[in-house]
C-alpha positions in Angstrom: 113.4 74.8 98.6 113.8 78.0 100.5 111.0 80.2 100.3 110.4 83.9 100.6 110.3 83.8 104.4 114.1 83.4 104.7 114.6 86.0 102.7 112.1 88.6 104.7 113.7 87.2 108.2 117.1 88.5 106.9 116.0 91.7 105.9 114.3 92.4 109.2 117.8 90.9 110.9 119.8 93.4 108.8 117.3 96.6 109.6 117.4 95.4 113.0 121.5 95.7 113.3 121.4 98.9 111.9 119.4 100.3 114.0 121.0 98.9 116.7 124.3 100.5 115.9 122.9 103.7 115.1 121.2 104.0 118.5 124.3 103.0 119.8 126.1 105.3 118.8 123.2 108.0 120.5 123.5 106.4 123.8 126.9 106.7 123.8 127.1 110.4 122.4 124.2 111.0 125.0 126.0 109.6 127.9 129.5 111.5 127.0 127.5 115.2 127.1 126.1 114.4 130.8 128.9 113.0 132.2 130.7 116.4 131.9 129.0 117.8 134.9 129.8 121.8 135.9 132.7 121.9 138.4 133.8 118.2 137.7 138.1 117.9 136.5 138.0 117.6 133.0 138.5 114.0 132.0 140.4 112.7 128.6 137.3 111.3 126.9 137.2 109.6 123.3 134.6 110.8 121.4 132.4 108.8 118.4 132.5 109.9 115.1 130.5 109.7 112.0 131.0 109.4 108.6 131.3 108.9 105.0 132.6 106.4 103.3 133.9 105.5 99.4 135.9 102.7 98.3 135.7 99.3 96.6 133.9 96.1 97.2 135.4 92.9 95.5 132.3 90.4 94.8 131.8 87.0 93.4 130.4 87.4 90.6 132.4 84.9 88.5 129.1 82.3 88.9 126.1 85.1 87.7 128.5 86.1 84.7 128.8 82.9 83.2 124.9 82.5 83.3 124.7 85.4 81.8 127.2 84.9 79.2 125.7 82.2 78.0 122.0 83.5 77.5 124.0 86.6 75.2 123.9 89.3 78.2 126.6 91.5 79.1 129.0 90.3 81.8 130.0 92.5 84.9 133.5 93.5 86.5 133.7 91.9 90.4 135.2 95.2 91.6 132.1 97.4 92.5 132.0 100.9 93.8 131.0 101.3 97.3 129.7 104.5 98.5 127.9 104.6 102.4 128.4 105.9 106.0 128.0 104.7 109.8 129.1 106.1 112.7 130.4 104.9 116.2 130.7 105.5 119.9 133.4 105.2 122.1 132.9 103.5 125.6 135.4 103.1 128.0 137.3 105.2 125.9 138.4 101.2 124.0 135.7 99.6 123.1 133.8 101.0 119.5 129.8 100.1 119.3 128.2 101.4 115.8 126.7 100.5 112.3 127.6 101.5 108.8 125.6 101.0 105.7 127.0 100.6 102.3 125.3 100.3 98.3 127.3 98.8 95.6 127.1 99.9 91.9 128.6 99.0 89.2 128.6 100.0 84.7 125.1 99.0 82.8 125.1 97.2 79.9 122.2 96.7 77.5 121.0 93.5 75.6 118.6 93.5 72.5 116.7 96.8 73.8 116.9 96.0 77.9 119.3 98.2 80.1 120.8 95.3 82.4 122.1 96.1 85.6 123.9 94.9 88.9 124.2 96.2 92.3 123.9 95.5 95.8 124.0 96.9 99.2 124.8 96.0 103.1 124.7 97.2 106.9 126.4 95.8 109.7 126.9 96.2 113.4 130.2 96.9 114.2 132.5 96.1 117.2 136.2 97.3 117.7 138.5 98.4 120.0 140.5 101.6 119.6 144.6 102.3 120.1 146.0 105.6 120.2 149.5 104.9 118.5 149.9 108.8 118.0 148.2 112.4 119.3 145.4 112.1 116.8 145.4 109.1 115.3 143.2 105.7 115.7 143.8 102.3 115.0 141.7 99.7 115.4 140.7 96.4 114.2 136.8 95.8 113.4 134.0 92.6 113.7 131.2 93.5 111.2 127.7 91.5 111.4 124.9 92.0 109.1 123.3 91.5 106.4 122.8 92.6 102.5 122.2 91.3 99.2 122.7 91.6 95.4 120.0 92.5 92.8 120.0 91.8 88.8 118.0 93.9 86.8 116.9 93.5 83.7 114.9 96.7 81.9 112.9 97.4 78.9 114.3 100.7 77.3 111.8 100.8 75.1 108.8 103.4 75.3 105.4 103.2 75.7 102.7 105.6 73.8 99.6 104.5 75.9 98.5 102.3 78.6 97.2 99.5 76.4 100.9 99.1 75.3 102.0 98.1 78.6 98.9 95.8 79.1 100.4 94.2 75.4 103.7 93.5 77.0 103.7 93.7 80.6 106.5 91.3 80.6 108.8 95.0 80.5 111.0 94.3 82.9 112.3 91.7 85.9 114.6 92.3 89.1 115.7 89.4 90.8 118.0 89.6 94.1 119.6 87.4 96.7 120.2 87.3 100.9 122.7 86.5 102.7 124.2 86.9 106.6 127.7 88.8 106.2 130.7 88.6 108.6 133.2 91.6 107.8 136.8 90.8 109.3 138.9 93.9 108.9 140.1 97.4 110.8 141.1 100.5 110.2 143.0 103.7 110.9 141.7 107.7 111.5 143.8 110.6 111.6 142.2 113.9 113.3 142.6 117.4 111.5 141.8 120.4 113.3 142.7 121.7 116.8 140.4 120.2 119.7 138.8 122.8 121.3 138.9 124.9 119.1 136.2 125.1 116.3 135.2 121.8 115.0 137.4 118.8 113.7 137.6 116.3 111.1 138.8 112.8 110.5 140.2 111.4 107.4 140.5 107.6 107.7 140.8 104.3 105.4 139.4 100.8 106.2 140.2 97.7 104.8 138.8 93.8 105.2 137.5 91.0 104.1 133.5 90.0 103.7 132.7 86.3 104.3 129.3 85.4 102.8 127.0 83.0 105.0 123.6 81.4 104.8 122.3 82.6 101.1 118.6 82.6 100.2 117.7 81.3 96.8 117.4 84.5 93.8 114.2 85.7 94.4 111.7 86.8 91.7 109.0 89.6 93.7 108.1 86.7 96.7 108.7 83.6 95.2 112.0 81.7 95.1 113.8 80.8 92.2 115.4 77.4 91.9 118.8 76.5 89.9 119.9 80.4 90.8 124.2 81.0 90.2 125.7 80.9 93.4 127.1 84.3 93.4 128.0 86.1 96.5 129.3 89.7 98.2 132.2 87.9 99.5 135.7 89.5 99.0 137.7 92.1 100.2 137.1 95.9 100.2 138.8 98.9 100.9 136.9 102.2 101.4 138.5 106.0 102.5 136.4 107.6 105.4 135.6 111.0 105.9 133.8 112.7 108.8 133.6 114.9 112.5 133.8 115.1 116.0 131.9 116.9 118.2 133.7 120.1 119.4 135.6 118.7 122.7 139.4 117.8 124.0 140.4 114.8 122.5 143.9 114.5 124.1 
């Protein structure tokens, strides 16, 4: 059986592609600002962007309902909201470097007193490569790989009058959640609003994919694994508009 381990070794895989991505994305910004030296020709360069995202994440959650169907607890839709950001750099004025980090929420529902929830979240690393079909617009198709996980909870709503009452029932509430390694297969378009140059500009842009779900850890109750867990999974597709800047340069 799969022990905590795994599920600590992914989480430290999944920080460690974030970060990654987002210092990327510095470098690349970095390098762009000194490489416009005084009395140098200016040169057509694409810039990185950042941004925020909000969409929809499809999930498998066919296997965690029916468990919870059958112990009388309220079943959840696969469709979750996604709401995140990342950002990117340009090198080469083709190839895309970045990261992006998303949560996923979904309705509560209660069950003999307990608020019962579902939810999850995700960051990848990101690698693209950028077309210019138009002045202004980007298209390009996108390799995600990260990490993420989702999390049941299951709440107490009722109250307590004094410490004692918790020491009574200290059986209040549980959270249990599950690991995996995520491949996202997708791309995406961005169209630029606002004159380069002149003040600074904005991108309005939609992506679209799918999410392959790799490698799962066991549920997980605090650090110890759970055996006999539903096999439920982030997998499926997503769609998600972007919204976000430039830095104030010529991006012709």
């Amino acid at each position: 059986m799969r022990t905590s381990r795994s599920s600590s070794l992914l989480r430290l895989f999944l920080a460690s592609l974030l970060f990654l991505g987002l210092g990327a994305l510095t470098t690349v910004h970095a390098q762009d600002t000194n490489e416009d030296a005084p009395g140098d020709e200016p040169v057509a360069e694409e810039q990185g962007a950042g941004f925020f995202a909000v969409g929809t994440q499809f999930t498998d959650l066919a296997p965690l309902n029916d468990r919870l169907g059958g112990a009388g607890y309220p079943t959840f839709a696969s469709e979750m909201v996604s709401l995140g950001g990342g950002g990117y750099g340009v090198v080469a004025n083709r190839l895309m470097l970045g990261g992006e980090g998303h949560g996923l929420l979904t309705a509560d529902g209660s069950f003999q007193g307990r608020n019962v929830s579902v939810g999850g979240g995700y960051g990848l690393f990101n690698l693209g490569y950028l077309f210019r079909p138009a002045s202004g617009l980007r298209v390009y198709p996108l390799l995600g790989l990260g990490g993420g996980g989702l999390q049941l909870d299951i709440e107490n709503a009722g109250t307590a009058d004094d410490f004692d009452d918790v020491l009574d029932n200290p059986n209040r509430s549980a959270s249990v959640g599950q690991a995996s390694f995520l491949v996202s297969l997708g791309g995406g378009l961005e169209y630029q609003f606002g004159t380069p140059g002149e003040g600074r500009t904005a991108r309005l842009g939609l992506r679209a994919g799918y999410m392959v779900s790799a490698l799962r850890s066991d549920w997980q109750l605090g650090d110890s694994a759970l055996a006999g867990g539903p096999d439920a999974s982030m997998q499926g597709p997503f769609l998600r508009l972007t919204i976000g800047g430039i830095s104030d340069s010529d991006d012709e």
